[in-house]
C-alpha angles and dihedrals in degrees: 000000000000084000101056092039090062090039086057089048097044080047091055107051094044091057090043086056101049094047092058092039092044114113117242118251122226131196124240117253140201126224131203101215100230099017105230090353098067117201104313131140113276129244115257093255088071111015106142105031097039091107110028084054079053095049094038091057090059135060111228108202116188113268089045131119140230106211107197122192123183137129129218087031150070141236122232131187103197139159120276099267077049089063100038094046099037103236127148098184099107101044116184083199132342126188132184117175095114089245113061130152120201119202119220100224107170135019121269132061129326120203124204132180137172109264088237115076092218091054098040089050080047086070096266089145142090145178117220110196111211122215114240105223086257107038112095104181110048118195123240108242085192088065127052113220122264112272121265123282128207092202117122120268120275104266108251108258116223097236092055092046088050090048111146132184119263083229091062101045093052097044111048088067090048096049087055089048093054103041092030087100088048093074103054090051090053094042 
């Protein structure tokens, strides 16, 4: 009796401790690149940052889609001097059906350009920056990082140096509940 009491508690608090350790799943999304306004050359007030604004308000996870939408164009994933020097000549992939959805299948950087260099020096390009499973503040390629300061560091602040796991806080009570009986019966 004593034996599969103590199977059922030892049950119980490895399963505790993998549900709150567990990850959260998230479902994959799709995005519309633009959102109402498709894949389309910009107007001249924002030419060059239209789409990596776009790319830099959303979170891309591996698994997601970019879903582009345009007419009279073409879509283009290219290397990066593809990107900066607007040539498509060496496509990694190029689409242009008016309707085309790109999986991201890995984590880094993505570049796409209009197949059509005027377009694409127009500001018909953007970088999407894709989340690695671990990494939990992406960097923003549209945006370069703020220059360097020779301040002091922030002071640490205690909370942060006395941090402990969720996990930890919640188990070692448990762990007290569940074998609390045990040590009467050892005593």
């Amino acid at each position: 009796m004593a034996s599969s009491i103590n199977v059922f508690c030892a049950w119980m608090v490895i399963s505790l401790v993998l549900i709150i350790n567990a990850p959260t799943l998230e479902a994959v999304k799709e995005f519309k690149v633009g959102d109402e306004l498709g894949w389309m050359v910009p107007s001249p007030t924002n030419k060059t940052s239209l789409y990596n604004q776009w790319a830099s308000r959303n979170r891309f996870r591996i698994g997601d889609s970019l879903v582009f939408e345009y007419q009279n164009d073409s879509l283009v994933l290219v290397e990066k001097w593809g990107y900066y020097h607007c040539d498509a000549s060496k496509p990694i992939v190029a689409f242009n059906n008016g309707n085309s959805t790109v999986t991201l299948d890995r984590s880094g950087l993505f570049y796409f350009i209009s197949g059509s260099p005027d377009h694409c020096r127009n500001g018909l390009k953007m970088i999407v920056d894709v989340m690695s499973p671990h990494r939990h503040n992406p960097l923003s390629p549209a945006f370069p990082p703020e220059p360097f300061s020779t301040a002091s560091p922030p002071a640490h602040n205690a909370a942060v140096l006395a941090s402990v796991s969720l996990g930890s806080l919640v188990m070692a009570p448990v762990a007290v509940l569940l074998l609390q009986p045990y040590y009467y019966y050892f005593d």
